[in-house]
BALOBA-1460 file (C-alpha; in Angstrom, 3 decimals):
// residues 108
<rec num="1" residu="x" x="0.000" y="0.000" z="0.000"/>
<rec num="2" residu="x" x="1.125" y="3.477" z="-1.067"/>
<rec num="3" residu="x" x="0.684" y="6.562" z="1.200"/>
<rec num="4" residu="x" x="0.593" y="10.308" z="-0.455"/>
<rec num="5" residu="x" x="0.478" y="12.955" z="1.958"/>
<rec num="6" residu="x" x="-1.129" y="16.112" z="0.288"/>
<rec num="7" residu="x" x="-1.096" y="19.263" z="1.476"/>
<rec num="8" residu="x" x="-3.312" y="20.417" z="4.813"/>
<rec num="9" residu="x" x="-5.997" y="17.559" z="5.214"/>
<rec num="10" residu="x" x="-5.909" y="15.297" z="2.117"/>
<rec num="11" residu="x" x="-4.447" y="11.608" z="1.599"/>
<rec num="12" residu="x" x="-4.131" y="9.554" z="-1.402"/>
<rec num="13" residu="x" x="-4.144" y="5.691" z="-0.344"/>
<rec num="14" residu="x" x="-3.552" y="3.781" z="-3.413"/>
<rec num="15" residu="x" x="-2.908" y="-0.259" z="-3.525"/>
<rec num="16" residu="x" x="-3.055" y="-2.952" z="-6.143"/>
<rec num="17" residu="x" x="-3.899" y="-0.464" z="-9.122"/>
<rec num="18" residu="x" x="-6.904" y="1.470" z="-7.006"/>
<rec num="19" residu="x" x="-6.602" y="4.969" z="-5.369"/>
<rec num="20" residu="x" x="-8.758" y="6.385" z="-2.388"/>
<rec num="21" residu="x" x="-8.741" y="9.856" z="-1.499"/>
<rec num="22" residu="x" x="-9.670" y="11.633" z="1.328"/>
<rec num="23" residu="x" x="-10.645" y="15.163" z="1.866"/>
<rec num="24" residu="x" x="-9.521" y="17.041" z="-1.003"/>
<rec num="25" residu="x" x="-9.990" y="20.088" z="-0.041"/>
<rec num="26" residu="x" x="-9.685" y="23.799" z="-1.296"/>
<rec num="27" residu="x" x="-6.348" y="23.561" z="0.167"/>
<rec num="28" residu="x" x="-4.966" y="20.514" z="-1.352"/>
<rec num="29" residu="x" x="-3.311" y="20.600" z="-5.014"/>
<rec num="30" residu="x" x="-5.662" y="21.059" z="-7.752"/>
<rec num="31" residu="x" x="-5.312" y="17.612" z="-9.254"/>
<rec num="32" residu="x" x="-5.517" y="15.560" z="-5.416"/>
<rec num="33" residu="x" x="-8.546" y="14.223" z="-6.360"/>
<rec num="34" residu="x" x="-7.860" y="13.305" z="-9.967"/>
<rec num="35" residu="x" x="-7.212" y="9.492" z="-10.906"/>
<rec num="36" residu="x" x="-9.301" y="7.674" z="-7.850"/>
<rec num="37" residu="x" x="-11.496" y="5.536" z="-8.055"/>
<rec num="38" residu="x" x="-13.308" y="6.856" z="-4.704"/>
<rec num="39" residu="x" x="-13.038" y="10.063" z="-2.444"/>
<rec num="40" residu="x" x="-14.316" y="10.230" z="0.759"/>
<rec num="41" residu="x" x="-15.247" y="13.469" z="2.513"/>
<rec num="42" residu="x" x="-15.421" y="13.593" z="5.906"/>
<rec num="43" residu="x" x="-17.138" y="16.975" z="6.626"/>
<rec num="44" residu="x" x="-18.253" y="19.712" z="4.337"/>
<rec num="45" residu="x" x="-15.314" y="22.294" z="5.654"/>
<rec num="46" residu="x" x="-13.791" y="23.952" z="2.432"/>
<rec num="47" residu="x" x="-10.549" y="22.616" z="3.606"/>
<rec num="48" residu="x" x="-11.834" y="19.064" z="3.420"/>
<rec num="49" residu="x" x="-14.230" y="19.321" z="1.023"/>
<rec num="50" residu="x" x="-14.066" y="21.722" z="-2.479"/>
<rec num="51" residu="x" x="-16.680" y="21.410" z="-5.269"/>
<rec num="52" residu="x" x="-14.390" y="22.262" z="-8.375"/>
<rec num="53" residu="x" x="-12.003" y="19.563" z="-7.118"/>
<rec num="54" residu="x" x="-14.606" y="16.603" z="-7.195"/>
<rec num="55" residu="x" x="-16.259" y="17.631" z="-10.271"/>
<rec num="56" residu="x" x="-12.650" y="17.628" z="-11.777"/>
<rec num="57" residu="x" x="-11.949" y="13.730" z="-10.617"/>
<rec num="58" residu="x" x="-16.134" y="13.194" z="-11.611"/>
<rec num="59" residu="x" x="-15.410" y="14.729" z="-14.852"/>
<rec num="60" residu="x" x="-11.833" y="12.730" z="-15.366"/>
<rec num="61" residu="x" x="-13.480" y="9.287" z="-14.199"/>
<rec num="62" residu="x" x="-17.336" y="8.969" z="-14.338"/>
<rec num="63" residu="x" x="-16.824" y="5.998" z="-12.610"/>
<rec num="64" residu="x" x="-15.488" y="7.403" z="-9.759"/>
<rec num="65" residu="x" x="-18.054" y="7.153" z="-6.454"/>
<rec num="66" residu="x" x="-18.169" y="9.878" z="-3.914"/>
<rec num="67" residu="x" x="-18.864" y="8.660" z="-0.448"/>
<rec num="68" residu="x" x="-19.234" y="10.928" z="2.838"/>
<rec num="69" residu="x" x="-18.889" y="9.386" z="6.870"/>
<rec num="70" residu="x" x="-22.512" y="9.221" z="6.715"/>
<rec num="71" residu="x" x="-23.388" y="7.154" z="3.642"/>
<rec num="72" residu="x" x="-20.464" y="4.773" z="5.233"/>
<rec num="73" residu="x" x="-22.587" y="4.358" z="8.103"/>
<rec num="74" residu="x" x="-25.602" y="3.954" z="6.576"/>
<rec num="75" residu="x" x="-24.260" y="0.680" z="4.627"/>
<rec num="76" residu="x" x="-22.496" y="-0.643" z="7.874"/>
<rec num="77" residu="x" x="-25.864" y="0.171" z="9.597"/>
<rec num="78" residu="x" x="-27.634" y="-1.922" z="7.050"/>
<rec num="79" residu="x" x="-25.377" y="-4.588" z="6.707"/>
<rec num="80" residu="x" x="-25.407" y="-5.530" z="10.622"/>
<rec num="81" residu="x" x="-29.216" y="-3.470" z="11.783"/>
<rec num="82" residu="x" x="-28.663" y="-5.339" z="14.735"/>
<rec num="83" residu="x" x="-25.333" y="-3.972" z="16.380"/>
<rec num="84" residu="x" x="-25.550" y="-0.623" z="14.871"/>
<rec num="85" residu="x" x="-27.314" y="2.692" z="15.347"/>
<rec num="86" residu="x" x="-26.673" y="5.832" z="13.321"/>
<rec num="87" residu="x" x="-26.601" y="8.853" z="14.997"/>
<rec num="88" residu="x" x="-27.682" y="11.754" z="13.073"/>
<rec num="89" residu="x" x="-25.838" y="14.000" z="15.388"/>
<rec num="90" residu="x" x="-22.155" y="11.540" z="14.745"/>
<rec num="91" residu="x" x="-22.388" y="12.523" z="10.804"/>
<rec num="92" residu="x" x="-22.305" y="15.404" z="8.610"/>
<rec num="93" residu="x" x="-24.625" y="16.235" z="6.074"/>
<rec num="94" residu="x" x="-23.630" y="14.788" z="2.541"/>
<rec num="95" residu="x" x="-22.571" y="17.203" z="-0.317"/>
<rec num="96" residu="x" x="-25.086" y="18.631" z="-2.381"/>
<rec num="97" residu="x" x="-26.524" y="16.792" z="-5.303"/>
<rec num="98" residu="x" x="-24.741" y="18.972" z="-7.801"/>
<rec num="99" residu="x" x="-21.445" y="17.796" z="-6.001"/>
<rec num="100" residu="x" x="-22.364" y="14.362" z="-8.561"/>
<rec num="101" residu="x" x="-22.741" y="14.240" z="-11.991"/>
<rec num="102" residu="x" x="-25.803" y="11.455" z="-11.442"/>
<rec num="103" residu="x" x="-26.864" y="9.716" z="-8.899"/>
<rec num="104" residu="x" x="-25.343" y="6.214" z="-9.992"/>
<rec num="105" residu="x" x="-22.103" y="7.863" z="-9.125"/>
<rec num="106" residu="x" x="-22.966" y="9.376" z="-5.699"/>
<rec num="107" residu="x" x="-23.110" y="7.592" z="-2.527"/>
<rec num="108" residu="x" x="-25.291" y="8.527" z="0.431"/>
């Protein structure tokens, strides 16, 4: 597994050919977000989370899936109903809906 630090808040993980990012935010290069297969914003901060930077990856790889700490949750939640409870206090909100080119390729 490969570990890019970009700048303030954002990671690159990448491993066996796929990349995750997290956060890229209005701080982080331009191109953070460009090449992954998923990002994953943790809160809606511009530092953590920038519009023009997901469109960019969206634009670059339709394929690409956009996922937020609460749509994680909400699969965990539904995978095992009985041992979890989602909080809607522990969460943010997800990104808008213009964040994703179409709903196949968002995630809440």
């Amino acid at each position: 597994m490969k570990l890019i630090k970009k700048s303030h808040a954002c990671v690159r993980l990448e491993k066996d050919g796929r990349t995750l990012v997290l956060d890229p935010g209005a701080f982080s290069e331009e191109d953070a977000a460009l090449g992954a297969d998923a990002i994953l914003v943790t809160h809606e901060h511009p530092d953590h989370f920038d519009e023009l930077r997901l469109r960019a990856a969206m634009e670059a790889d339709p394929a690409a899936e956009i996922w937020t700490l609460r749509s994680v949750a909400e699969k965990i939640s539904a995978a095992f109903p009985d041992a979890c409870t989602l909080s809607a206090t522990a969460t943010p909100s997800p990104p808008p809906a213009s964040t994703c080119r179409s709903t196949a390729n968002c995630t809440r």
